[in-house]
LUMNUSE-119571 format. One line per 8 residues: number of its first residue (from 1); for each residue x, y, z of C-alpha. Coordinates in steps of 0.1 Angstrom, whole numbers, padded with zeros to 4 digits. Example, Ala and Ser with C-alpha at 12.3 -4.5 7.8 and 13.67 -1.06 7.14 Angstrom:
REM residues 2
1> 0123/-0045/0078 | 0137/-0011/0071 .
REM end
This chain:
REM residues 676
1> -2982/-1028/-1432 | -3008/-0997/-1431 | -3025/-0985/-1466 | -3008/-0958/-1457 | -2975/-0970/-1458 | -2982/-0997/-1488 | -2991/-0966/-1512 | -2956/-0946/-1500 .
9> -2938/-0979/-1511 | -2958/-0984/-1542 | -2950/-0945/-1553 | -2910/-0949/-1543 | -2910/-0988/-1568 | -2930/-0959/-1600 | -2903/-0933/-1591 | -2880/-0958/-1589 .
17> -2888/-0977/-1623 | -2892/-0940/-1635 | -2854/-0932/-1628 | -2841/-0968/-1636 | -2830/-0942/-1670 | -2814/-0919/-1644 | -2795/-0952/-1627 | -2815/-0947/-1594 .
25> -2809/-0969/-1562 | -2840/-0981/-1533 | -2826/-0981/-1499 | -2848/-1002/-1475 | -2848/-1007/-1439 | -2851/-1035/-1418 | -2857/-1021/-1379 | -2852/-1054/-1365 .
33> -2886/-1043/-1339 | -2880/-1009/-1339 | -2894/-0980/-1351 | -2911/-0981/-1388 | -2881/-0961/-1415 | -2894/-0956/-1444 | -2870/-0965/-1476 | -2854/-0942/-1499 .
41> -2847/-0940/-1535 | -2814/-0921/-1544 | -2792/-0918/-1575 | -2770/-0945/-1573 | -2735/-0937/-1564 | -2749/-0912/-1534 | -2749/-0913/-1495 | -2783/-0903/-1476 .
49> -2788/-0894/-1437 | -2807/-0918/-1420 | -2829/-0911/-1390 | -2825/-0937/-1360 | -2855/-0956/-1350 | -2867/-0963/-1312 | -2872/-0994/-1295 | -2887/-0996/-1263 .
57> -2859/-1015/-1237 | -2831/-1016/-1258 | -2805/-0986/-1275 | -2797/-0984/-1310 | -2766/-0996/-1323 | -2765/-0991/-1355 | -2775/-1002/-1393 | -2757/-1031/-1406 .
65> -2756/-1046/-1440 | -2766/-1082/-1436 | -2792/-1098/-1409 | -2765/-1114/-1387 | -2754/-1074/-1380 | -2717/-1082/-1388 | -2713/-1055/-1416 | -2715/-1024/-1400 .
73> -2733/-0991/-1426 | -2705/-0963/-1421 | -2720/-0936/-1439 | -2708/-0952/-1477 | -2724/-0947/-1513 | -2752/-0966/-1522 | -2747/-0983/-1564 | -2776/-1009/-1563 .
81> -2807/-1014/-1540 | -2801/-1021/-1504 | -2814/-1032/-1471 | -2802/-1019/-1440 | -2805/-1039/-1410 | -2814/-1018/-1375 | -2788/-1035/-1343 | -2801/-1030/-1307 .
89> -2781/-1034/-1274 | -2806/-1038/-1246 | -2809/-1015/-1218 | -2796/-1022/-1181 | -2825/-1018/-1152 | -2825/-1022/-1113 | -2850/-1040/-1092 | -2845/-1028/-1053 .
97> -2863/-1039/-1025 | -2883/-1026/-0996 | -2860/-1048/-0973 | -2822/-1050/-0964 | -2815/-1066/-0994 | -2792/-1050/-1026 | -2805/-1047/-1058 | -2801/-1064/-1081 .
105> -2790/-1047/-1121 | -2795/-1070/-1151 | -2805/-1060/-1191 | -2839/-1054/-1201 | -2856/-1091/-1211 | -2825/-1112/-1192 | -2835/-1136/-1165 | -2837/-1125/-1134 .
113> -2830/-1148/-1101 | -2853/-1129/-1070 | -2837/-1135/-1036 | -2857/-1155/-1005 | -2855/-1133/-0975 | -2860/-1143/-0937 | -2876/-1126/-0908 | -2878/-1143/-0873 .
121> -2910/-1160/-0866 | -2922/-1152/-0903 | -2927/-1170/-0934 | -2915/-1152/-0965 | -2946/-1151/-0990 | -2936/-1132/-1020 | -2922/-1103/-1036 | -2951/-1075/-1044 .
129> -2951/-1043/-1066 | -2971/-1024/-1039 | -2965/-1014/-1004 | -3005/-1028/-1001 | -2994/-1061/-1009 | -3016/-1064/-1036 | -3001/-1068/-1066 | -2975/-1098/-1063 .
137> -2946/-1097/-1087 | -2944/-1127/-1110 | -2922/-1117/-1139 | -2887/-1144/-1147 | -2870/-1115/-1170 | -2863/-1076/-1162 | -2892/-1060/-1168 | -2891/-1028/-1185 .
145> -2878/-0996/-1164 | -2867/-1023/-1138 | -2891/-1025/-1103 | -2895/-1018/-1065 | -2906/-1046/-1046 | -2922/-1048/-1015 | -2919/-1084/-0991 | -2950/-1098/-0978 .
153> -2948/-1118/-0943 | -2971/-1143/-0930 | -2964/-1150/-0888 | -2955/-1181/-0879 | -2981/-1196/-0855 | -2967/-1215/-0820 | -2985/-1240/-0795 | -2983/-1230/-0762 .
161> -2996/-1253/-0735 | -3004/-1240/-0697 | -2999/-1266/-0669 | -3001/-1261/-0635 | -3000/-1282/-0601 | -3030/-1307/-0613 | -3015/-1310/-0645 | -3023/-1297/-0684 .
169> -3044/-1267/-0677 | -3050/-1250/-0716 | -3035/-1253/-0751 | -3036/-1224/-0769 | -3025/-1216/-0807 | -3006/-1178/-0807 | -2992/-1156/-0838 | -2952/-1151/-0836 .
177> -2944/-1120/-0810 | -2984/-1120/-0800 | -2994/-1114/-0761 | -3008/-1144/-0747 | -3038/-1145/-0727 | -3034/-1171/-0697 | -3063/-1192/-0682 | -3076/-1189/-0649 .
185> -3053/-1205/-0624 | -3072/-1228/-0595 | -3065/-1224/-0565 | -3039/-1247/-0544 | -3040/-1254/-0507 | -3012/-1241/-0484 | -2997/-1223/-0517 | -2995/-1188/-0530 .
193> -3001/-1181/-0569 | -2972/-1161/-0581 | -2968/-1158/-0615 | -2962/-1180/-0647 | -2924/-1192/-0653 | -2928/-1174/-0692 | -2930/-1140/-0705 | -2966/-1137/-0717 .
201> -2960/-1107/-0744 | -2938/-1122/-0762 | -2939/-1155/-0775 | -2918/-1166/-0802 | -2916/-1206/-0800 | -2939/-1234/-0791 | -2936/-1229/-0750 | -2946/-1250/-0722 .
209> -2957/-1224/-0696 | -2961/-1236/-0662 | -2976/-1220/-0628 | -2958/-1210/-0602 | -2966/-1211/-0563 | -2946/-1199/-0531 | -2957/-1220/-0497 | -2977/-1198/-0475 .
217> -2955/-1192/-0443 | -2970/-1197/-0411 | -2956/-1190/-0373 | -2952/-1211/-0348 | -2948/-1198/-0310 | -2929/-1214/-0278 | -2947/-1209/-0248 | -2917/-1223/-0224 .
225> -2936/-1221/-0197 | -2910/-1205/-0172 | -2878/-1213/-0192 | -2858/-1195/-0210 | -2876/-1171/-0243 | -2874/-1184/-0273 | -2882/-1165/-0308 | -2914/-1175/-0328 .
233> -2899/-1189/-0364 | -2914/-1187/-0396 | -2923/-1220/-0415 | -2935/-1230/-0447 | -2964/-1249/-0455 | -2961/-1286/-0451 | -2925/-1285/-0436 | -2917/-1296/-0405 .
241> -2902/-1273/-0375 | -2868/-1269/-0375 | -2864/-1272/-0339 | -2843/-1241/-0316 | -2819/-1261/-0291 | -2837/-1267/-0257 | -2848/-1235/-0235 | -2834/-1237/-0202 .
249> -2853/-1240/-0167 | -2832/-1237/-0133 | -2835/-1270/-0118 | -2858/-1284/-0144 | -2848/-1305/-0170 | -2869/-1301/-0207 | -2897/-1328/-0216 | -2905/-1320/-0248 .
257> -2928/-1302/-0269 | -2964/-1301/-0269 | -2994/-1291/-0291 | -3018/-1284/-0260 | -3015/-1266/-0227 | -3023/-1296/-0211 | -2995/-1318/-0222 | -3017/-1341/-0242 .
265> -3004/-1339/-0280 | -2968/-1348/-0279 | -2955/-1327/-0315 | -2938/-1353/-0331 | -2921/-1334/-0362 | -2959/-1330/-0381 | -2958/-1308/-0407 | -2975/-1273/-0402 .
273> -3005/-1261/-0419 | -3014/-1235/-0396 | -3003/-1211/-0372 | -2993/-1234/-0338 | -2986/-1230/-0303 | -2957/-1252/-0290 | -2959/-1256/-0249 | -2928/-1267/-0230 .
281> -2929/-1292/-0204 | -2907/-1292/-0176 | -2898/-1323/-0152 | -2873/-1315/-0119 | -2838/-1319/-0132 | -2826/-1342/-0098 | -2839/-1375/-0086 | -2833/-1382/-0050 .
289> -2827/-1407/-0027 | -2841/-1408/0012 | -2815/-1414/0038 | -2818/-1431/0070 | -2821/-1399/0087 | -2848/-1388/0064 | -2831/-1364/0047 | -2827/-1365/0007 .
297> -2796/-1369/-0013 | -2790/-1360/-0051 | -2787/-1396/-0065 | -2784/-1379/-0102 | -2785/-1348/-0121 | -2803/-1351/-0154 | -2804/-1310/-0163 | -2783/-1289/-0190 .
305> -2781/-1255/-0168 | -2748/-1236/-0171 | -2757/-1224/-0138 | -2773/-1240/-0106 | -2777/-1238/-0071 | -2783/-1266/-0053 | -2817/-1269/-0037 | -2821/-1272/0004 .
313> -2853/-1290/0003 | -2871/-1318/-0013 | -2907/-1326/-0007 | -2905/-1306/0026 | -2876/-1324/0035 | -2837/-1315/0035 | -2814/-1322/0010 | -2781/-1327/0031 .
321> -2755/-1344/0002 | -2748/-1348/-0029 | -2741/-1386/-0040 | -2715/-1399/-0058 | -2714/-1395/-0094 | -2746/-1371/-0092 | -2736/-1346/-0119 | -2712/-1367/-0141 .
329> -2706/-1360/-0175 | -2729/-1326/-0166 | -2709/-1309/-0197 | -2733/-1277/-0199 | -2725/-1273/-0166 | -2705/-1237/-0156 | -2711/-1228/-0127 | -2721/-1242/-0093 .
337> -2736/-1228/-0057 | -2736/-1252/-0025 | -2752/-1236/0001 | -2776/-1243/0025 | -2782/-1270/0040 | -2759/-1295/0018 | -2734/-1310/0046 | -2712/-1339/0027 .
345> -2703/-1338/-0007 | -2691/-1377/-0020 | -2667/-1392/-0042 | -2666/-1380/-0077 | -2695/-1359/-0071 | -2686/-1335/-0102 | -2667/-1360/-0123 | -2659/-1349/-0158 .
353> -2677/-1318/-0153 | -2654/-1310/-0185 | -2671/-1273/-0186 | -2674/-1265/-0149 | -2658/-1230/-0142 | -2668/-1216/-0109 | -2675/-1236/-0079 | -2686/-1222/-0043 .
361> -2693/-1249/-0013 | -2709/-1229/0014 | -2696/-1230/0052 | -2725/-1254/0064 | -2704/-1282/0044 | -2684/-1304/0071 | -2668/-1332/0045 | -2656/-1332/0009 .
369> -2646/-1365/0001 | -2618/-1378/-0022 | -2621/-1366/-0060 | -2653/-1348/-0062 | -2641/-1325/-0084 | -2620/-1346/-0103 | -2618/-1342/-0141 | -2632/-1304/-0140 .
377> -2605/-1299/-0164 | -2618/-1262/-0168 | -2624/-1247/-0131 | -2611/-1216/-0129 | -2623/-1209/-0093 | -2633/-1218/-0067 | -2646/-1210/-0028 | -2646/-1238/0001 .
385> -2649/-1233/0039 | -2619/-1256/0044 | -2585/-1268/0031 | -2586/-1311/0019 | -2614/-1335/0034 | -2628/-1313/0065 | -2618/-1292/0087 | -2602/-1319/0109 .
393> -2581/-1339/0084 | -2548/-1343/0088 | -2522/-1358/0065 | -2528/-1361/0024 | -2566/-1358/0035 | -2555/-1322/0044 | -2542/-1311/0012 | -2561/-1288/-0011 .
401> -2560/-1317/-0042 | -2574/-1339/-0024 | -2609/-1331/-0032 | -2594/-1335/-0074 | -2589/-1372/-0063 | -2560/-1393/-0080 | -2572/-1401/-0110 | -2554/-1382/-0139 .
409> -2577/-1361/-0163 | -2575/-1337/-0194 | -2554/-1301/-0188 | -2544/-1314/-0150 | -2509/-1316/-0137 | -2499/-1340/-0105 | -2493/-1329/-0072 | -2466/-1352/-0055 .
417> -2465/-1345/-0019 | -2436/-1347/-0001 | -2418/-1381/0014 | -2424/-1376/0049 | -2462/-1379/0043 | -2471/-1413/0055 | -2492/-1424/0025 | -2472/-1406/0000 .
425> -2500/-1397/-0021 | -2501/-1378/-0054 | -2531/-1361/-0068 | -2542/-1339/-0099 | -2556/-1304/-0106 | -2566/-1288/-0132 | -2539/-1265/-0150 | -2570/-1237/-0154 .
433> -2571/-1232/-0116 | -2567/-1199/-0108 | -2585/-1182/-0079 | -2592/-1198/-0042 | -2611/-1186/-0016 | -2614/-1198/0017 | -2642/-1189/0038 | -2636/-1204/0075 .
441> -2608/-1221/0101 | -2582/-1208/0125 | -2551/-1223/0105 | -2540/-1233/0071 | -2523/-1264/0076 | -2489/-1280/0072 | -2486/-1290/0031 | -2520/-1279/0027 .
449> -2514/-1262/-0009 | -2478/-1275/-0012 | -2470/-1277/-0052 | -2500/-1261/-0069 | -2484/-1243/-0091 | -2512/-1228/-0112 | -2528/-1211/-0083 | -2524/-1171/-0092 .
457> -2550/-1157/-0064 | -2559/-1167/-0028 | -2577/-1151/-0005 | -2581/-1164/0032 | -2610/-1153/0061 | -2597/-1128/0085 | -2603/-1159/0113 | -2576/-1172/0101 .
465> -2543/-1167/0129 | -2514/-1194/0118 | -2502/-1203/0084 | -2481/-1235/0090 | -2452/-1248/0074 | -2447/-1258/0035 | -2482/-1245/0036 | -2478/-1225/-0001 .
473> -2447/-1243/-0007 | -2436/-1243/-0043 | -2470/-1223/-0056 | -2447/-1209/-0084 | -2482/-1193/-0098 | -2492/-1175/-0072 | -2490/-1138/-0079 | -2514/-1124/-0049 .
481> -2525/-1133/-0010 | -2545/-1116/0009 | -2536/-1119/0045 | -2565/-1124/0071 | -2566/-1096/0096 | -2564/-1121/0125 | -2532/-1135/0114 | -2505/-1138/0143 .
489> -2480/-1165/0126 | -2463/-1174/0094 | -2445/-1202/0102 | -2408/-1220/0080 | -2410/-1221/0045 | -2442/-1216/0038 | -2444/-1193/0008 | -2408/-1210/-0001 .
497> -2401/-1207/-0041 | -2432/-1188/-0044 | -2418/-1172/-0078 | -2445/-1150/-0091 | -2452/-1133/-0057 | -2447/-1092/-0061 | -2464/-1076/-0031 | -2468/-1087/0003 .
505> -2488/-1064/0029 | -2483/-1073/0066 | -2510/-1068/0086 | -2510/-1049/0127 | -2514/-1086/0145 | -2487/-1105/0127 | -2464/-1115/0150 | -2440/-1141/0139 .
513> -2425/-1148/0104 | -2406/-1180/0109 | -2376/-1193/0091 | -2374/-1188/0051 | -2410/-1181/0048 | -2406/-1162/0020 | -2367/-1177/0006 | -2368/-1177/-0031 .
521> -2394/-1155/-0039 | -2375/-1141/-0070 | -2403/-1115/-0078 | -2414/-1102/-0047 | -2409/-1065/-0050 | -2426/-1048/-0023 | -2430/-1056/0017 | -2456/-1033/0032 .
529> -2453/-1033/0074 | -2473/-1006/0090 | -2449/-0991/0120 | -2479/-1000/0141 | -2473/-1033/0136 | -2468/-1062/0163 | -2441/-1083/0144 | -2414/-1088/0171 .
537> -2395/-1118/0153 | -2384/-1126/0124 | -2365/-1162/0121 | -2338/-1172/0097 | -2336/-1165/0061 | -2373/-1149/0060 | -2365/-1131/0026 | -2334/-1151/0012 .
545> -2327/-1151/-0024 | -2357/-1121/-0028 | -2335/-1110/-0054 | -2361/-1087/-0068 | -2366/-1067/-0034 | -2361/-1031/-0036 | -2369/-1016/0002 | -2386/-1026/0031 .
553> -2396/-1009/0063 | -2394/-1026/0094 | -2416/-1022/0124 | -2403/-1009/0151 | -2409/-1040/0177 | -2384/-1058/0158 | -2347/-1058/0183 | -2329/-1082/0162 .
561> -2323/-1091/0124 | -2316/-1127/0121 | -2291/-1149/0099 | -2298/-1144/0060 | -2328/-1124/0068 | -2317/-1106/0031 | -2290/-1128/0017 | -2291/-1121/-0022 .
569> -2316/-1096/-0023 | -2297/-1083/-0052 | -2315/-1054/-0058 | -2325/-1044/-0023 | -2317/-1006/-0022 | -2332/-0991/0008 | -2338/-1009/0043 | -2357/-0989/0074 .
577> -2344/-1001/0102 | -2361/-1000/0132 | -2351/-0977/0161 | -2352/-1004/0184 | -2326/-1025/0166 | -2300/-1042/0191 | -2288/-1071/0168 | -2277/-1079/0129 .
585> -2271/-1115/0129 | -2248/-1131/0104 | -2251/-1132/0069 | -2278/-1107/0072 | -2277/-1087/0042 | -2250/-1110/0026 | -2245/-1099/-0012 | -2267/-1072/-0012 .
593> -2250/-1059/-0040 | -2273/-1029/-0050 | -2274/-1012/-0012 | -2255/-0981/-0008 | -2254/-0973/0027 | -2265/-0985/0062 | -2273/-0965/0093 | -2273/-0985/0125 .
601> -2302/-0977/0153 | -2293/-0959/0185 | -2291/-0989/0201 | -2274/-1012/0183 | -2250/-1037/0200 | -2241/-1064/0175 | -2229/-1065/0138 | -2221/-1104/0138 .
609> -2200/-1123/0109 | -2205/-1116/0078 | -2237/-1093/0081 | -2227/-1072/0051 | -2202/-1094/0034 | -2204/-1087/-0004 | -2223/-1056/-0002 | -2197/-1045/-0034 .
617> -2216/-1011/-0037 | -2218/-1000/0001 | -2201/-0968/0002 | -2217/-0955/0029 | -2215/-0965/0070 | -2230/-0950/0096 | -2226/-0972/0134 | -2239/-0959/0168 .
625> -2218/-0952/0197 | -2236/-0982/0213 | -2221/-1011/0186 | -2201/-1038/0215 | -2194/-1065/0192 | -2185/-1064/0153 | -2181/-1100/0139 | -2159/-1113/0115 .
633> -2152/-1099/0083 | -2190/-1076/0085 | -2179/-1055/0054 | -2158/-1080/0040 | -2158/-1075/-0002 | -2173/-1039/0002 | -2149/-1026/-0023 | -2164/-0991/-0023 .
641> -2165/-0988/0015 | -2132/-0968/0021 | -2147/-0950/0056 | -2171/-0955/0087 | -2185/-0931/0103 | -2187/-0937/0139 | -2205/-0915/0168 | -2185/-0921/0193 .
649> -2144/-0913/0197 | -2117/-0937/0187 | -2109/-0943/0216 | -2143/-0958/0220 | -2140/-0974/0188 | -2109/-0994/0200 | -2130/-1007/0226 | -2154/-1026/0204 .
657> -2152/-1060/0204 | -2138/-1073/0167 | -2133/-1102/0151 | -2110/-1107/0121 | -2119/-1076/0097 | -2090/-1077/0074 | -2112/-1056/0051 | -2111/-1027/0079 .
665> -2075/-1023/0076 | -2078/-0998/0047 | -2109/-0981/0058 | -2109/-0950/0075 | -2127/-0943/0107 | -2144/-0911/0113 | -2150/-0904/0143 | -2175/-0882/0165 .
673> -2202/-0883/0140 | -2237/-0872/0157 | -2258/-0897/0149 | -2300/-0884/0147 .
REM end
């Protein structure tokens, strides 16, 4: 206590023992920390106003009666001297921070917990009362008026280490979120320095950063010397060269690659570390045999050409045949020219020639022995001067699968020629077989492609005069012929059951179409015969069962129309007779069900039996003054007929000779019809 304040007390105790007459009362104050109140002295049984004191942190509450503040002063009388104690409820305050973090509210003095923030790749280190980070805050109770506090971080620090092909290359020590700087890569042979495998502005952990390297690429070129191009390629460094397949030489068969021009360096899958130059070399794809008659054969075929022609010549000398066996198993093998000066072609020549396609054997060849194309399970076509072994063979040697051979392959069907051959043979040919060609001869012989049915195409050489008997019998493929100019004679059966046949086209020296050469041709449609034409007989059932005929003009040498010529032509509509017509033997037109009329030549003589028997549409009949003989029963089942028209009188027509016509008996007879 101040002097001051001691001589204001010692005046209120004088006044006081001065008024203890006047029963006066000292009223003292206890602030409890607060601000100084000085006491009072008042008349005892009197009330005073007290002023409130101040206390830095806390508010006041109130004046109480004893120390432990549980009497409360409520403005009462005061009897006797009394102290008043001063009650203070502390004040509430806020600490917030300079970080996502809520504040925290607590009284003035109380204990205060601070939080422990985090921060990646930072280590908290304190709480500070300035954004400098200079004052740190240190205070365990809530300072007075509360605070702002500011968080100070120190970066975490990372080992990074560098390596590179040789190894550890640097270790360096880097602040949290810092840019590195990288060492100095070395070079590496045969490699390219890309990058490293780590982002160098950021690094935010201990890292392991390594080098990386692309292989340089380098070309490599194919001088084929001759053969077939080939592309340069690109390799990388220290790889071997993926090899392209083989380039192709005619008549040469690949020897490898080289590193040198001059065959020296054999490249033996090295692996490239410079730009290179790959040479080709070539070796002849045939190895010969000399004959007695110093001339070469082809003993083997060692090539992989899709297409060859066979060479004439051989160290200056000929190459006359082709051995047995020479190109077997040749599966690359497409296509294939004889020519030349090639004469005899052996067994099994082209066996299993699984890929062969095309084959043309030029006319110098005289002999094509048994099965030298067998097993060519793909050929498709193929050209020959002759039909079986040669020219002169007769028999199964004759017949066009001959040359397939007897031995059954892949995709083939059998040929079984008929009984009366004397060696009953059967043979095999490929199903792919398509297109023939013949390119010499005078005939095509008896059988020669009897039963090859998958056949579609065949074109013969205009030298050709005579196709014999059961020569195409039962091709049920073939679609197409071309008939050689030269040709004078189709003899019996010879394009019997030919199914697929449409168009036929008859050329100005035919002269004979024997018996059925042309019976069961169910699709042949068309028959072209120029007018011009020489045909001048036609024998027996030439165009039986055609049933898919529609017209055909005749020529007009032809004077009579033999038996069956169209019996069952079902659809035949039209037919052009010729002017010179003297004869329509029986059965002719028998069940032509789709013709509607018939007009006889000027000189027709003879209708015989049965010549339009069955014709149910025929509704139409026109007959020459010059008819002498009707048969039996000629319109017999033409329900539609109902009259003739005849040129001459009745009285002529009485003297025709008939047979039985019991179907005439209904059927008028017109006469005096001018016939043009």
């Amino acid at each position: 206590m101040n002097m001051k304040k001691y001589f204001v007390f010692l005046f209120l105790c004088i006044l006081f023992l001065c008024g203890c007459k006047n029963k006066t009362v000292m009223i003292a104050f206890n602030s409890n920390g607060g601000s100084y109140i000085m006491p009072e002295i008042i008349e005892s049984g009197k009330s005073i106003e007290i002023t409130s004191p101040t206390k830095e942190g806390f508010n006041f509450d109130g004046w109480y009666y004893d120390d432990a503040l549980t009497i409360p002063y409520n403005n009462e009388t005061f009897k006797r001297n009394t102290t008043l104690y001063a009650k203070w409820t502390p004040k509430t305050y806020t600490i917030a921070f300079d970080y996502d973090i809520e504040p925290i509210e607590a009284e003035f003095l109380s204990e205060i917990n601070l939080p422990t923030p985090t921060k990646e790749g930072f280590v908290f280190d304190g709480w500070y009362t300035s954004p400098y980070l200079d004052k740190p805050f240190t205070a365990q109770y809530m300072p007075l008026g509360g605070a702002y506090l500011y968080p100070k971080w120190t970066p975490k620090t990372f080992q990074v280490k560098f390596y590179h092909f040789g190894g550890l290359l640097d270790i360096q020590t880097i602040n949290y979120n810092e840019r590195i700087t990288p060492p100095i890569v070395p070079s590496r042979e045969g490699y390219i320095f890309t990058g490293w495998d780590h982002d160098l502005e950021t690094i935010k952990s201990d890292a392991i950063i390594s080098a990386m390297y692309i292989p340089k690429v380098f070309i490599v070129d194919f001088e084929t010397n001759g053969g077939t191009s080939i592309d340069s390629i690109a390799v990388t460094y220290g790889e071997s060269v993926s090899m392209p397949a083989p380039p192709q030489k005619p008549l040469k068969v690949f020897d490898g690659w080289y590193l040198d021009a001059d065959f020296k360096e054999l490249y033996q899958n090295t692996q490239v570390t410079n730009n290179i130059t790959l040479y080709a070399k070539w070796k002849d794809a045939f190895t010969y045999v000399l004959k007695y008659d110093d001339t070469y054969e082809i003993y083997k075929y060692n090539g992989s050409d899709e297409i060859i022609e066979i060479p004439s010549e051989f160290q200056s000398k000929k190459v006359t045949s082709i051995g047995e066996n020479a190109f077997i198993n040749s599966t690359n093998l497409k296509k294939v020219i004889i020519n030349n000066n090639i004469k005899t072609i052996n067994s099994y020549a082209f066996y299993d020639c699984i890929n062969l396609e095309e084959v043309y054997i030029g006319d110098n060849v005289i002999q094509i022995e048994e099965g030298a194309l067998s097993s060519c399970s793909k050929l498709k076509k193929l050209t020959i001067p002759f039909v079986g072994k040669s020219k002169d063979a007769t028999d199964s040697e004759s017949h066009f699968a001959f040359i397939f051979g007897k031995k059954e392959f892949y995709n083939a069907y059998n040929v079984i020629l008929p009984l009366n051959d004397p060696l009953c043979r059967s043979y095999f040919l490929p199903n792919t077989l398509e297109e023939v060609t013949i390119t010499s001869g005078k005939k095509i012989k008896d059988y020669s492609f009897y039963n090859c049915k998958s056949i579609k195409k065949v074109i013969l050489p205009d030298s050709i005069d005579t196709i014999e008997s059961f020569a195409f019998y039962k091709c049920s493929g073939l679609e197409e012929i071309k008939f050689p100019k030269d040709l004078e004679v189709i003899e019996e059966y010879s394009f019997y059951d030919c199914i697929n046949i449409k168009n036929i086209e008859i050329n100005n020296n035919l002269k004979e179409i024997k018996s059925y050469a042309f019976k069961g041709c169910i699709s042949l449609k068309n028959v072209y015969i120029n007018k011009e034409s020489k045909l001048n007989l036609l024998g027996e059932g030439v165009f039986l069962g055609c049933i898919s005929l529609e017209e055909i003009f005749l020529p007009n040498s032809i004077e009579i129309l033999p038996n069956n010529l169209f019996a069952y032509c079902s659809n035949l509509k039209n037919v052009n007779l010729p002017l010179g017509i003297k004869e329509i033997s029986k059965y002719c037109f028998y069940n032509c069900i789709s013709l509607r009329f018939f007009i006889s030549s000027p000189l027709i003589e003879k209708l015989d039996d049965y010549s339009f028997g069955n014709c149910i549409n025929l509704d139409c009949v026109y007959i020459s003054i010059s008819l002498m003989y009707l048969g039996e029963n000629v319109f017999d089942g033409c329900m539609r007929l109902e009259a003739i028209h005849y040129e001459g009188t009745i009285d002529d027509w009485e003297n025709i000779t008939k047979e039985s016509n019991q179907f005439l008996e209904d059927v008028n007879i017109i006469d005096s019809f001018l016939l043009k």
